[in-house]
C-alpha positions in Angstrom: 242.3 96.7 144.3 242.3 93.5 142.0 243.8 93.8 138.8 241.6 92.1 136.2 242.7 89.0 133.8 245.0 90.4 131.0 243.8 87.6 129.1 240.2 88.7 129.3 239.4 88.8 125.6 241.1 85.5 125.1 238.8 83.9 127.8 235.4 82.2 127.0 233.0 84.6 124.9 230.1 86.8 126.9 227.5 85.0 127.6 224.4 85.2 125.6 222.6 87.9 127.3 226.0 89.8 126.8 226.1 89.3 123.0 222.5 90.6 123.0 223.7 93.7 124.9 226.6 94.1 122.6 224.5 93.9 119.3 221.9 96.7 121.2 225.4 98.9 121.4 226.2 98.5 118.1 222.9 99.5 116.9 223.1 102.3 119.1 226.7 103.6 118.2 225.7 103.1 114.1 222.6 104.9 114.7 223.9 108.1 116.7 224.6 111.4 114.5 227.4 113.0 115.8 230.7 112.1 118.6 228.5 113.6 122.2 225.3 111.2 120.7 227.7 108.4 119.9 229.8 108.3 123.5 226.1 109.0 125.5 224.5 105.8 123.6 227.3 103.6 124.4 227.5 104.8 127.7 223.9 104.3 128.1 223.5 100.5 126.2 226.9 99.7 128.9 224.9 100.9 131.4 222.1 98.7 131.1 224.0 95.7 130.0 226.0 95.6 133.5 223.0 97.0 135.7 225.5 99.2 136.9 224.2 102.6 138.4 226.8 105.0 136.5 228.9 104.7 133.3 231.3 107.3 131.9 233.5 107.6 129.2 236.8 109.8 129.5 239.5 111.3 127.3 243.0 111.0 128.4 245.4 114.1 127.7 249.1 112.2 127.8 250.6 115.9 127.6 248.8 117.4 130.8 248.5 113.4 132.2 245.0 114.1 132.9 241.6 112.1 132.3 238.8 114.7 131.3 235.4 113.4 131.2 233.1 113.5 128.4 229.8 112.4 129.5 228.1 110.4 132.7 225.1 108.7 132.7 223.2 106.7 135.6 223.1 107.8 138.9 225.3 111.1 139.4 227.3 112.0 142.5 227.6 115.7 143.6 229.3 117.6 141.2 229.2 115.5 138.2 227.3 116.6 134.8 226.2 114.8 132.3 228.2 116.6 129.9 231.0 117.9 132.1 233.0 120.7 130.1 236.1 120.8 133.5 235.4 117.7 135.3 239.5 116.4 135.2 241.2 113.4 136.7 245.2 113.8 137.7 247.0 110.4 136.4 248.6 110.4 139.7 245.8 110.8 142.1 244.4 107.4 140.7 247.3 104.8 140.5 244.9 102.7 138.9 244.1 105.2 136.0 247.4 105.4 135.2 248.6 101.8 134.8 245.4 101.7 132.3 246.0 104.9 130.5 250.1 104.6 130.6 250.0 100.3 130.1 246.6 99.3 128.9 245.8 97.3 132.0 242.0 98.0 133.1 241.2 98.0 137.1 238.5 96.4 139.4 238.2 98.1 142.7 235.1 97.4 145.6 234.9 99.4 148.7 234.2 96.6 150.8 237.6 94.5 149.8 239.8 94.5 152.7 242.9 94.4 150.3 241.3 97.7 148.7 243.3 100.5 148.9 241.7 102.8 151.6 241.9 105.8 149.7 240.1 103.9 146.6 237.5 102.4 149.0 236.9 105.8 150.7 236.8 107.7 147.2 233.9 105.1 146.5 232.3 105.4 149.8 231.9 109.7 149.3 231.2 109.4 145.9 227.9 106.6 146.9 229.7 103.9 145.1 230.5 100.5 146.7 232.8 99.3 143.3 234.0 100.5 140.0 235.4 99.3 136.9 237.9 100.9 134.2 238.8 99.6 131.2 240.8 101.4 127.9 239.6 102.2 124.8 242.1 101.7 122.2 242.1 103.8 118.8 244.9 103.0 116.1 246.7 101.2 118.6 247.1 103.5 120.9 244.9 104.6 124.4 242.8 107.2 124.0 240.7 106.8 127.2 238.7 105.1 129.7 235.3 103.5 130.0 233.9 103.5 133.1 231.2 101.7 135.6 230.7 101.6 138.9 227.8 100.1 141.2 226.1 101.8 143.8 225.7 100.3 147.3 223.6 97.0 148.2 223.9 96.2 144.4 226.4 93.3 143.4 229.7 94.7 142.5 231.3 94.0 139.6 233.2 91.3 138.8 235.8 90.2 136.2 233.6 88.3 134.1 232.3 91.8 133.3 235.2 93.3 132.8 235.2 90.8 129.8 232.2 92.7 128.6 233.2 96.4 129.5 236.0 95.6 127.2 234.4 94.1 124.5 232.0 97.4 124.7 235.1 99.3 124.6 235.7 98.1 121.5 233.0 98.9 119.5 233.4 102.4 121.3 236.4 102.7 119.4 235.5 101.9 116.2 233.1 104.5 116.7 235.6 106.8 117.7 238.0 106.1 115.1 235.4 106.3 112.0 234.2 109.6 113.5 238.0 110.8 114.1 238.2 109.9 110.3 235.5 112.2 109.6 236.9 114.9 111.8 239.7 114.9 109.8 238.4 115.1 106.5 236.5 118.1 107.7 239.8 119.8 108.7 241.2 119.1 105.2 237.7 120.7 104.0 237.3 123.6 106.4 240.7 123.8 107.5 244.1 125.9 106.0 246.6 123.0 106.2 249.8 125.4 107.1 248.5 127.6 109.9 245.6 125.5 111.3 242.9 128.2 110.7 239.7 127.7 109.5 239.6 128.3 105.6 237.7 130.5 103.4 234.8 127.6 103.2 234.8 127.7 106.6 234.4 131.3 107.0 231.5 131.5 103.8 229.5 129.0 105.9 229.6 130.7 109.4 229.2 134.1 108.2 225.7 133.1 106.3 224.4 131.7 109.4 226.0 134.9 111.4 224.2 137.3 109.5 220.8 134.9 109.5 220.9 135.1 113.2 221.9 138.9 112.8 218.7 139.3 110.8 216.7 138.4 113.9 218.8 139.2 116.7 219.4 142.7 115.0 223.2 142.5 116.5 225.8 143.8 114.5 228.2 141.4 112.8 231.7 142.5 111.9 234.6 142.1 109.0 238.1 142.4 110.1 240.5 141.6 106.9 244.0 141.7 107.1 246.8 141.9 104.7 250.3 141.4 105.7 252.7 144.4 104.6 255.2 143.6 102.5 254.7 140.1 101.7 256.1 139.7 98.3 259.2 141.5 99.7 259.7 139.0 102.4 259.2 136.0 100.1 261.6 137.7 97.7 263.8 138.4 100.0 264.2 135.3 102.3 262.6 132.3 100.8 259.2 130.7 100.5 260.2 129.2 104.2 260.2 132.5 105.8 257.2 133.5 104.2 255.3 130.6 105.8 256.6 131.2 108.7 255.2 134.8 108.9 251.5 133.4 107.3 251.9 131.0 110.9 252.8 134.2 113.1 250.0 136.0 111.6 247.6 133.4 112.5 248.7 132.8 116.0 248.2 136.3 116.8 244.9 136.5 115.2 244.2 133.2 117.1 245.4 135.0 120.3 243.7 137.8 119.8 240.0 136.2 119.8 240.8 133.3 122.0 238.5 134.7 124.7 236.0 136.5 122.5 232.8 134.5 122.7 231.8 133.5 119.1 234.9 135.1 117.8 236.6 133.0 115.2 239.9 133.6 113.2 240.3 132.5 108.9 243.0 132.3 106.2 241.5 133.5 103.5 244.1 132.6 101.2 247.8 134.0 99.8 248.7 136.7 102.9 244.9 137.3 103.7 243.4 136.5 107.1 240.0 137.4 108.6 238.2 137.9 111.9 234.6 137.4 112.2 233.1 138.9 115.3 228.9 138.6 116.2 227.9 141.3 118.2 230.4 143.7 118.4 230.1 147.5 116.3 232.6 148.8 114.4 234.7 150.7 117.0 234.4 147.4 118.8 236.1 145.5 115.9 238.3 147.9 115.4 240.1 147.5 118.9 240.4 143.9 118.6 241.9 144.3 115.2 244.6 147.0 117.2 244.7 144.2 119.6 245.7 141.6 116.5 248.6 143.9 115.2 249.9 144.9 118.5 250.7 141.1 118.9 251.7 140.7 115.7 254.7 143.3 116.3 255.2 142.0 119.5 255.7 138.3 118.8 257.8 139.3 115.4 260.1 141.6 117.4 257.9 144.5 115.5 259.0 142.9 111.8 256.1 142.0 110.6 252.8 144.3 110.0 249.6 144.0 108.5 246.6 146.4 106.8 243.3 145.5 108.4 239.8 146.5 107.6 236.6 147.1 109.3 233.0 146.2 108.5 230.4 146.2 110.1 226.7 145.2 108.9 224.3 148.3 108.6 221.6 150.0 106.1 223.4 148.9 102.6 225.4 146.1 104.2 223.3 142.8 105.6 224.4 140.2 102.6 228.7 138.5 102.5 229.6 139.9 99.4 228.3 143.5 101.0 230.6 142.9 104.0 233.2 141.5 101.7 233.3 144.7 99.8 232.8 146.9 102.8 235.9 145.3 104.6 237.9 145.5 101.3 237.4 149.4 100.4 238.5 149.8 104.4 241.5 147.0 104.0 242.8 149.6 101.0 242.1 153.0 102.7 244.4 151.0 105.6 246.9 149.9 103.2 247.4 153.1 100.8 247.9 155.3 104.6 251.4 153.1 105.7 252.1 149.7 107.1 250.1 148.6 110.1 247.1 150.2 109.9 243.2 149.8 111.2 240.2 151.5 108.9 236.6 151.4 109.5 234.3 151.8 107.3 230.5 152.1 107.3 227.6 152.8 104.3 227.6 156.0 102.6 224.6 157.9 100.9 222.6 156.2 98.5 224.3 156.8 95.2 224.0 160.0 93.4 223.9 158.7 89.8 221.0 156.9 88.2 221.6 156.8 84.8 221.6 154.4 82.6 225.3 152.8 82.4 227.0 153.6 79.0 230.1 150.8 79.2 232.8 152.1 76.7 232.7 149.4 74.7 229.6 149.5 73.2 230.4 152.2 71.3 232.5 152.3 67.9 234.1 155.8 68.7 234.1 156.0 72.7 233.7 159.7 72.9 230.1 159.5 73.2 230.7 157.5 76.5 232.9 160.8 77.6 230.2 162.9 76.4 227.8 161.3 78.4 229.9 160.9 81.5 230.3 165.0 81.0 226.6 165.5 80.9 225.6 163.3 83.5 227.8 164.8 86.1 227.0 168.1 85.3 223.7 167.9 85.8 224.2 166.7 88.8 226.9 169.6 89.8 224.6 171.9 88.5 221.5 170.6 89.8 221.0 168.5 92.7 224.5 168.8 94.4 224.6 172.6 93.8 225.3 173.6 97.2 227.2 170.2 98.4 230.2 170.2 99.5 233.4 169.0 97.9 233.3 165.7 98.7 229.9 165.0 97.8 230.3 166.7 94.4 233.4 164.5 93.9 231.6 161.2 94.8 228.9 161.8 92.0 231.7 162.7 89.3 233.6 159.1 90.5 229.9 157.1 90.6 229.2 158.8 86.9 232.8 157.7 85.1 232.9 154.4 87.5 229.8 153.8 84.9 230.8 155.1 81.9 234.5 153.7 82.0 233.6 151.0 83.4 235.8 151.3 86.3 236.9 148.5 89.1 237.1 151.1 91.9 238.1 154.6 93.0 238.7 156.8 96.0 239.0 160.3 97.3 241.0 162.0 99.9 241.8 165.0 100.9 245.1 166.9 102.1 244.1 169.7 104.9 245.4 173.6 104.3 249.1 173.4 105.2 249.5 170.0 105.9 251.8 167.5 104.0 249.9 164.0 104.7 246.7 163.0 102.6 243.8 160.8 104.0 241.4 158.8 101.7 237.8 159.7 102.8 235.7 158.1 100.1 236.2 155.0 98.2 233.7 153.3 96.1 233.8 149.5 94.6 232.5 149.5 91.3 230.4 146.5 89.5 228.7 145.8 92.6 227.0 142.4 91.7 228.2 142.5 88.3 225.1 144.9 88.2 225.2 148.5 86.9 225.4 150.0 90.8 228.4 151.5 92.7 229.2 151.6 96.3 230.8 153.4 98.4 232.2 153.6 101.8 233.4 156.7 104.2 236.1 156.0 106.5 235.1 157.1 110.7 239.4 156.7 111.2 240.4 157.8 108.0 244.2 156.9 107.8 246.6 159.1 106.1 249.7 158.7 103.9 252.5 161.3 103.0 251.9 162.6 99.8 255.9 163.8 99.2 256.0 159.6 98.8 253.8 159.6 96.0 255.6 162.0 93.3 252.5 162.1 90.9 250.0 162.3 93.3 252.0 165.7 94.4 252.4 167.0 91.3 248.4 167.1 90.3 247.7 168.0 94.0 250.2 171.1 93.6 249.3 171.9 90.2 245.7 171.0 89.9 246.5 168.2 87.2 245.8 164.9 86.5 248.0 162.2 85.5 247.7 158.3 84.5 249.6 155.5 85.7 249.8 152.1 84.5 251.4 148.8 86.5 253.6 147.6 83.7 255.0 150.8 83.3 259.0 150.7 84.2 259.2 154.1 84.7 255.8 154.9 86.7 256.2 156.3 90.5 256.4 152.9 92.3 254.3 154.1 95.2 251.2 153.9 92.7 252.2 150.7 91.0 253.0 149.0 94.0 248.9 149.8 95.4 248.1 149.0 91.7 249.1 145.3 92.4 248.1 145.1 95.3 244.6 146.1 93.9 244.9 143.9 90.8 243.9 147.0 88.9 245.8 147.4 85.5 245.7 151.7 85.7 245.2 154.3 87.6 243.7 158.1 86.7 244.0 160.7 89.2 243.3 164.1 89.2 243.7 166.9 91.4 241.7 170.2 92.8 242.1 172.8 95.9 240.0 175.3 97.8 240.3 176.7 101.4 239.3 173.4 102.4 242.3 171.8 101.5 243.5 169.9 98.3 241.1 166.9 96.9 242.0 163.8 94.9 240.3 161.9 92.7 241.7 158.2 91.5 240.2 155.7 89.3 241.6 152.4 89.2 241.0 150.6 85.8 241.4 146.6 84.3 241.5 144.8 81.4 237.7 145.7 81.2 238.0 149.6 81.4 238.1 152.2 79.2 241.6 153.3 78.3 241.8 156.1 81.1 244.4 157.9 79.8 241.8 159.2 77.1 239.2 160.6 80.2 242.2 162.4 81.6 241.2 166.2 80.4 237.3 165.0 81.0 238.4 163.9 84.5 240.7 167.0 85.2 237.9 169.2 84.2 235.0 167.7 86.4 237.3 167.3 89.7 238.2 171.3 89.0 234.5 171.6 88.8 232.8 169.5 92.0 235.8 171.2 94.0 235.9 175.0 92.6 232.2 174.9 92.6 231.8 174.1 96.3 233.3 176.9 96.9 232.1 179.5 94.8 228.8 178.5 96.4 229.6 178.8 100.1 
């Protein structure tokens, strides 16, 4: 093997027809649209330049101290791709390859040298090669890989005059590389959550439009997961800002972790203590076990001191467009949330809505009774009409959808505590202002997760007595259970109300802004039509 001339570049200039050639390359790297295009045309321009039959250009790895090869053009031997995805070089198989990639030196070897190392000169032989020539391409002063040529048998080999022009090549390979590494990098500040490395809400809003396009003609589900760590504000609080980042970073790597071998699976930060999956092709029982998967390494990897809420959509009849999915996901991520720390729900599209009417927002009105009064006829129409022999549940979603419009709520759920039992599960909850249009949605949970209602003193009180009561988030002396969800929410209030029958005992919360009625003034309109959807159920049975 023949080391070539250090001094290369400080030599004569290429000769003519190698400043033609490396004008052709130029023109070639400026014109190609993306990194694969611009490493192929360089490749390719080297290729013919030198009249050598291959040319490849390589990546070196100094952590693994390996070569992996991006793309080969020219003549191929067996094996070799022209976009190889696991065609690897060990540094120390190639003694050669490592002096350039470790010292910046670049290599000449020819099968038929006598001085050739025989392991070089029979790697050629096997591989239908009768030389070959590496040189390094350079990037902000340090190597970040190799081009390559080689010559096939009964051609000339190559010589050192061109590895005077492999390296000039090499350079205007790297400028290539380092303008589109620039790039890259302004697209990870763009797309990319600077703390844990995961893609960022941008990211996510791009890939999920063209995720539910192809959905749209694949007819393959497309699934939500959103996750919210438990007691973030505590741990901030508690420990430090420091902490708290380091938790956002555990988070990640087990969300990370837990799609790594998901094909099309991809991982987000949506912001604060937020985090998303996005999974193509997989249902919502599917999704679900993957975001099981998520926590389990969560616990694991924090010695079981960190836990998060997650959330299940999945797209369906209701539930093809983001802010659907987005919705769909959240009403899950809360059901998970208000039933303990750690916690999966699914959710999928409930009936149609019940209520029609026209929407009577509080505050159009100078004395707001008449929204009440209309908020009492319209669901008892309904009660007494078309949901007359519907059950509880049912009757209960059309008394939420009618005050959701006539109070102008944000959201609200229902759940139900079974005959003896002393846990509660959220079955229904609805998201208000859907579009900022006059519709409500809502979503029925397949896992509906359950929290203990002795922990929520109000809640027990109506449940036991049939009541209702009104909480609000700035109020000192409110049950902290509720005001804790009520931040979590960003909901201002809460009004929740209370009925039984041999079904078990029902529960009815709205959750209220800036923008809602004052709720405390539906309380005895509320109390009345939960006793209603829930006694009359069962005087009809």
């Amino acid at each position: 093997m023949k080391r070539a001339p250090a001094n290369a570049l400080d030599s004569a200039g290429p000769p003519v027809r190698g400043l033609a050639a490396l004008a052709s390359l130029a023109r070639a790297v400026a014109a190609a649209d993306d990194l694969t295009h611009t490493l192929e045309m360089a490749a390719e321009e080297a290729r013919a330049a030198l009249g050598a039959s291959a040319v490849s250009i390589a990546r070196a790895d100094m952590e693994r101290q390996t070569l992996r090869v991006l793309v080969n053009v020219g003549v191929l031997a067996e094996g070799e791709v022209r976009f190889p995805t696991h065609e690897e070089y060990p540094f120390h198989a190639f003694p050669a390859v490592e002096t350039l990639l470790l010292k910046g030196e670049p290599y000449l070897s020819c099968a038929d040298d006598p001085n050739e190392d025989p392991t070089i000169a029979e790697w050629l032989r096997r591989t239908g090669r009768n030389s070959e020539l590496g040189v390094p391409i350079v990037v902000d002063g340090e190597v970040w890989g190799e081009l390559w040529a080689a010559t096939a048998p009964g051609d000339a080999p190559l010589s050192a005059d061109d590895t005077e022009f492999l390296q000039a090549a090499a350079l205007y390979v790297a400028a290539a590389l380092g303008h589109a590494e620039h790039l890259a990098r302004l697209e990870r500040l763009a797309f990319e959550d600077s703390l844990t490395g995961l893609a960022n809400r941008r990211a996510l809003d791009e890939r999920l439009e063209a995720a539910l396009e192809r959905a749209g003609i694949t007819g393959r589900p497309v699934s939500l997961l959103v996750f919210d760590i438990d007691g973030m504000k505590e741990v901030n609080d508690r420990f430090g800002h420091d902490t708290g980042d380091d938790a956002l970073v555990a988070v990640a790597g087990s969300l990370r972790h837990a799609v790594a071998e998901i094909e099309g699976a991809a991982a987000f930060r949506l912001g604060g203590d937020e985090f998303c999956i996005l999974l193509e092709g997989h249902d919502g029982a599917s999704a679900a076990h993957v975001a099981q998967e998520a926590l389990t390494l969560l616990q694991a990897s924090s010695g079981r001191r960190l836990t998060a809420s997650c959330g299940v959509a999945t797209t369906g009849r209701g539930v093809s467009r983001p802010k659907e999915l987005f919705r769909s996901a959240d009403a899950a991520q809360y059901a998970a949330k208000r039933g303990g720390r750690g916690r999966v729900s699914v959710a999928r599209p409930a009936s149609d809505g019940l209520v029609e009417g026209v929407r009577a927002p509080w505050r159009l009105f100078r004395d707001r009774s008449p929204a009440l009064q209309g908020l009492l006829e319209t669901a008892l129409e309904l009660l007494d009409g078309p949901l007359v022999a519907a059950d509880a549940t049912e009757r209960l979603e059309a008394v939420a959808a009618a005050a959701a419009r006539s109070l102008d709520v944000v959201s609200w759920t229902i759940s139900l505590a079974e005959p003896g039992g002393g846990a509660v599960r959220a079955v229904l909850v609805g998201m208000a202002r859907a579009d900022g249009g006059s519709g409500t949605e809502s979503f029925v949970f397949d896992d509906a997760t359950s929290y203990v209602v002795a922990d929520y003193p109000e809640t027990e009180w109506a449940l036991r007595e049939e009541s209702a009561f009104v909480v609000a988030a700035d109020d000192l002396t409110a049950d902290p259970g509720e005001v804790a969800i009520l931040r979590k929410l960003r909901a201002s209030h809460v009004l929740g109300a209370g009925a039984r029958n041999e079904s078990g005992r029902y529960l009815l919360e709205l959750y209220g802004d800036a923008l809602t009625a004052p709720l405390e003034q539906a309380r005895s309109e509320i109390r009345l039509l939960v006793l209603e959807a829930v006694h009359g159920a069962a005087r009809r049975r």
